[in-house]
C-alpha positions as CSV (number, residue, x, y, z in Angstrom):
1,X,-22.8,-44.2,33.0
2,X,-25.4,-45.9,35.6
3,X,-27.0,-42.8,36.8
4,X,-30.1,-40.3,34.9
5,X,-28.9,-38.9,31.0
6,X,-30.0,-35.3,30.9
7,X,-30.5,-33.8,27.3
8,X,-30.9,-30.2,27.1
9,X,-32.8,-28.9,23.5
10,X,-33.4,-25.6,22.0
11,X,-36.2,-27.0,20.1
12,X,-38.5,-30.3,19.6
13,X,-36.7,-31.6,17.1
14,X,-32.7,-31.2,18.5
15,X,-32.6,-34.0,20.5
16,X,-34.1,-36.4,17.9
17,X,-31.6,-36.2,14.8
18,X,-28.7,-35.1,17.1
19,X,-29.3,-37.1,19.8
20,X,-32.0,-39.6,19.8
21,X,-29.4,-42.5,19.4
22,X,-27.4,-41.9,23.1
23,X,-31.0,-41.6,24.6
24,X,-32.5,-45.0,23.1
25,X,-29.2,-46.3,24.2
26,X,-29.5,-44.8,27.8
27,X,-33.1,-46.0,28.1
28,X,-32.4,-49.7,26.9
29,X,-29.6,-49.7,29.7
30,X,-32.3,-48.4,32.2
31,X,-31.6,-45.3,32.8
32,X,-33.2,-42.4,33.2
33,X,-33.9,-40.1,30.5
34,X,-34.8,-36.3,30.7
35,X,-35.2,-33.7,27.9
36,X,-35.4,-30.6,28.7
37,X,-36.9,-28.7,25.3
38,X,-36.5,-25.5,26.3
39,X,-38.8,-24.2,23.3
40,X,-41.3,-25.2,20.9
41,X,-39.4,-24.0,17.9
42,X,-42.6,-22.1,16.9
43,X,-40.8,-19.3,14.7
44,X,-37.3,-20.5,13.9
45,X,-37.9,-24.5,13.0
46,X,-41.7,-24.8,11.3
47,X,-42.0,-23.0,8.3
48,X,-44.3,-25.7,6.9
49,X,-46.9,-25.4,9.9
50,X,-47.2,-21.3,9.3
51,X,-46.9,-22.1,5.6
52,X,-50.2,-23.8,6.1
53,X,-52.2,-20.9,7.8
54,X,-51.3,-21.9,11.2
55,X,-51.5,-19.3,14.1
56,X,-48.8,-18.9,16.6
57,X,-50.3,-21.6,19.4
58,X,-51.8,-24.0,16.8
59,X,-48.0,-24.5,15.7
60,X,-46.8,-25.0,19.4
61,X,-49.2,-27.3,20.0
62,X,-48.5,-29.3,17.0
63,X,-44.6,-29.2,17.6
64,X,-45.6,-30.2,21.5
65,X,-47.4,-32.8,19.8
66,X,-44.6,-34.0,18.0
67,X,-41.8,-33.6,20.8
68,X,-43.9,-35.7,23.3
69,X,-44.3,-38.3,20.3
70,X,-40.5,-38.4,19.9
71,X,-39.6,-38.9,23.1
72,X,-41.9,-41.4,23.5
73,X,-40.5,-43.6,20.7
74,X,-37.2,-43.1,22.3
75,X,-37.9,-44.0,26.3
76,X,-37.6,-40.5,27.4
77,X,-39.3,-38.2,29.4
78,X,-39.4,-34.6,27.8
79,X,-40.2,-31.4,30.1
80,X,-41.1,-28.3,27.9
81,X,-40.2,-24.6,28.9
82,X,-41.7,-22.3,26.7
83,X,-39.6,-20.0,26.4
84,X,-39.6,-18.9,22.9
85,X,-37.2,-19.1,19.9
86,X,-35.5,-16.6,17.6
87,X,-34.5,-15.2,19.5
88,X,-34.2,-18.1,22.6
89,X,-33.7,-15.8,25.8
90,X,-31.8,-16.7,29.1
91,X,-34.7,-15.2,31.7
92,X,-34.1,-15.9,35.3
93,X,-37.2,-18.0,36.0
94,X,-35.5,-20.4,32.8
95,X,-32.1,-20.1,34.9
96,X,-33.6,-21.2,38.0
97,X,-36.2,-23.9,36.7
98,X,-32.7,-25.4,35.0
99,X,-31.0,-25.4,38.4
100,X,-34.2,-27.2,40.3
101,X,-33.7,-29.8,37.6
102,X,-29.9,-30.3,37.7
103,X,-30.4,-30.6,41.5
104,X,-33.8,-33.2,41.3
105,X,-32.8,-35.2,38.2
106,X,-28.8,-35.5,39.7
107,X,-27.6,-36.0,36.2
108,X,-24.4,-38.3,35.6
109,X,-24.0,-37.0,31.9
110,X,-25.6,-34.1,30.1
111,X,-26.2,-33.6,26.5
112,X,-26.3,-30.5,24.9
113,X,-25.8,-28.1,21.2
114,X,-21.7,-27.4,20.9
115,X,-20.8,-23.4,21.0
116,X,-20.5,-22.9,17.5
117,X,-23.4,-22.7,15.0
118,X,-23.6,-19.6,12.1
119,X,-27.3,-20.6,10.9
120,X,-29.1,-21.2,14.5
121,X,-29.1,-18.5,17.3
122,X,-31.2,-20.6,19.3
123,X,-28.7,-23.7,19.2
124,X,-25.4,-21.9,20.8
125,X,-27.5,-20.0,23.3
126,X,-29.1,-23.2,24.3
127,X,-25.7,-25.0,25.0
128,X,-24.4,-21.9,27.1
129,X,-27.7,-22.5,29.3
130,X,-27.1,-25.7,29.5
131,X,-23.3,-25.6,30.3
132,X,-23.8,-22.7,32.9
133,X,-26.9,-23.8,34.8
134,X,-24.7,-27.3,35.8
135,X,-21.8,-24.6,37.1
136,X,-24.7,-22.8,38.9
137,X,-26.3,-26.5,40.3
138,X,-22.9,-27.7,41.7
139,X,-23.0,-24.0,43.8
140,X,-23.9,-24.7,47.0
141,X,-24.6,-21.3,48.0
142,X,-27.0,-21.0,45.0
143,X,-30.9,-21.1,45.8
144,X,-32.8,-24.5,45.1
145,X,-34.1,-27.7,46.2
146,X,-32.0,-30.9,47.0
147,X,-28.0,-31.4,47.0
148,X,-26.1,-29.4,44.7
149,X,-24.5,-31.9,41.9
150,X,-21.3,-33.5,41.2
151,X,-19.5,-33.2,38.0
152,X,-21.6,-34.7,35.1
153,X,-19.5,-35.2,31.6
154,X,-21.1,-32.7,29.4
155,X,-20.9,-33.4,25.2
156,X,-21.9,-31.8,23.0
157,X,-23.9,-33.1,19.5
158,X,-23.2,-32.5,16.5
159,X,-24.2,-29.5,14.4
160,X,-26.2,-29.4,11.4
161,X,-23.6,-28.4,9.5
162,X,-20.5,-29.3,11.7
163,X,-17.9,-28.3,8.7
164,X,-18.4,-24.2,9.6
165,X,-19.6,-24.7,13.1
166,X,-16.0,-25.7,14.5
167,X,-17.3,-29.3,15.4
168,X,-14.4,-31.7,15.8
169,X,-16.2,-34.9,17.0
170,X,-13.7,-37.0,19.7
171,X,-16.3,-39.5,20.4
172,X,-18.1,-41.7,18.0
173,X,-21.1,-43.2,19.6
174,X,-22.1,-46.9,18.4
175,X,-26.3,-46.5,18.0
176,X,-26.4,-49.6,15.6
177,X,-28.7,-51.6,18.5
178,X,-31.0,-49.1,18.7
179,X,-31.5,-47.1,15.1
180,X,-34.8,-48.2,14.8
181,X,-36.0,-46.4,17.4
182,X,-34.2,-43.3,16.6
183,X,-35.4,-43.3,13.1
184,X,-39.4,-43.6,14.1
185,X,-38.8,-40.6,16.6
186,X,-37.7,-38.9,13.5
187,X,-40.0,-40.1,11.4
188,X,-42.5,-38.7,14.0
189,X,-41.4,-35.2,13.3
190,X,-44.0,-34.1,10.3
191,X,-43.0,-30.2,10.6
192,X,-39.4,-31.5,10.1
193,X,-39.8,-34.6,7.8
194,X,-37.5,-33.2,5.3
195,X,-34.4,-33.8,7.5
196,X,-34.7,-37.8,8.0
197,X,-33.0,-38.7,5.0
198,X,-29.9,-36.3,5.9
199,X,-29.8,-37.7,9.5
200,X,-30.4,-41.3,7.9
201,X,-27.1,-40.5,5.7
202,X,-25.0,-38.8,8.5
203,X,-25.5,-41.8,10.9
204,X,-24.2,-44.0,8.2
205,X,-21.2,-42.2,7.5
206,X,-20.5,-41.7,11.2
207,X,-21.3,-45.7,11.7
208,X,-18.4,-46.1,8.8
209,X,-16.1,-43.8,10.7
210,X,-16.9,-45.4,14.0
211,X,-15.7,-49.0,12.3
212,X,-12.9,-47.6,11.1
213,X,-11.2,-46.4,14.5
214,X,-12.3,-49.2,16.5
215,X,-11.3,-52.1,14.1
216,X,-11.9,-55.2,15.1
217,X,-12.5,-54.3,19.1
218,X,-16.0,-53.5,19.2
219,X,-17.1,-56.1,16.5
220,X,-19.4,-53.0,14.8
221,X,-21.7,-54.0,11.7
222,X,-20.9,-53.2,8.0
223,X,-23.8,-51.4,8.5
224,X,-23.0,-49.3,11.7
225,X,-24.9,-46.3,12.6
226,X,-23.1,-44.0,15.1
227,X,-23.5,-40.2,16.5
228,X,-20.8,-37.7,16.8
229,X,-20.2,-36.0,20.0
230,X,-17.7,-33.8,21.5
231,X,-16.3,-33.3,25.1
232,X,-16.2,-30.2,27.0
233,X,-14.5,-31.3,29.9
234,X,-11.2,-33.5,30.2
235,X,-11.7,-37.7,30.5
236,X,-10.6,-38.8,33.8
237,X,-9.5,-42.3,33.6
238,X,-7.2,-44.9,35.9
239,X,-5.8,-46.7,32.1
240,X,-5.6,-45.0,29.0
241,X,-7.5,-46.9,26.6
């Protein structure tokens, strides 16, 4: 992977307990980073915010606020689409500003949420989006600026709770170098706060997992930190390895 990452979000805080990990890691290699957040998670993800008296634009403007931090500790650049959550809606102007940004960024892997996930509408709707807006960007006869793409890898990251989302992970990501920086984008997520411990625990356990099916190959810590992720198209490889 040499060319931009591309990370689409439902909300602010996806990308950073799901993802932050394969972003620091793009970013230290030089790459390009985009997130595109394509809502505040104003209704769905900030119950403290409205618990506190906040009205509807004081709480996207904090979880902005937050976002923006958070991809800043990471390296990234974030691009924010407004366009709402709980429901999160496919509109055509959110279809086409997607394609414009598959054709500008020309992504060579995307992130995005898997297809499963009981306890977030926002999450499965926004990994549809993101899966079918690459099919629309490689059209040629599709409306937009610049080339159409190639073929980015597309994975998915992990659920919240990946036990009744039908989350089988077939790539374990070694984050170890760069957990630091993934855990002060978390720790930059105030509305959210009560989720760094759980994300702290799960990138142990996947760091322990990620050990244990390398061995001694990769030389990975006793105290690894890893992320899941799963493929949704086929490896093509000269060597199986």
């Amino acid at each position: 992977m040499s060319g931009p990452l591309l990370v689409v979000s439902a909300h602010p805080g996806d990308f950073v307990w799901r993802a932050g990990g394969a972003i620091a890691l793009a970013v230290h290699r030089g790459q390009r980073v985009v997130i595109a957040c394509l809502s505040f998670g104003e209704r769905g993800e900030s119950a403290s915010l409205w618990r506190k008296g906040c009205s509807l634009d004081e709480v996207k403007a904090v979880r902005r606020e937050e976002g923006e931090k958070a991809a800043g500790a990471l390296g990234a650049e974030v691009v924010f689409f407004d366009a709402g959550d709980y429901p999160l809606v496919e509109t055509p102007e959110l279809t086409r500003s997607l394609v414009d940004l598959y054709r500008e960024l020309q992504p060579s892997v995307v992130l995005t949420h898997a297809p499963n996930d009981p306890y977030n509408v926002d999450h499965p709707v926004a990994g549809e989006i993101a899966r079918r807006t690459r099919i629309l960007a490689q059209a040629a006869g599709v409306p937009g600026p610049g080339d159409v793409i190639g073929a980015p890898p597309v994975f998915c990251f992990e659920p919240h709770q990946p036990e009744v989302c039908d989350f089988k992970p077939d790539v374990l990501l070694d984050i170890t170098p760069v957990w630091e920086a993934k855990l002060a984008a978390m720790r930059g997520l105030g509305a959210q706060g009560h989720l760094v411990e759980y994300y702290t625990d799960l990138g142990r356990r996947r760091g322990v997992q990620a050990k244990r099916n390398s061995g001694p190959n990769l030389g990975l810590p006793v105290d690894a930190y890893a992320e899941a992720y799963q493929r949704v198209y086929p490896q093509v490889a000269s060597e199986l390895a």
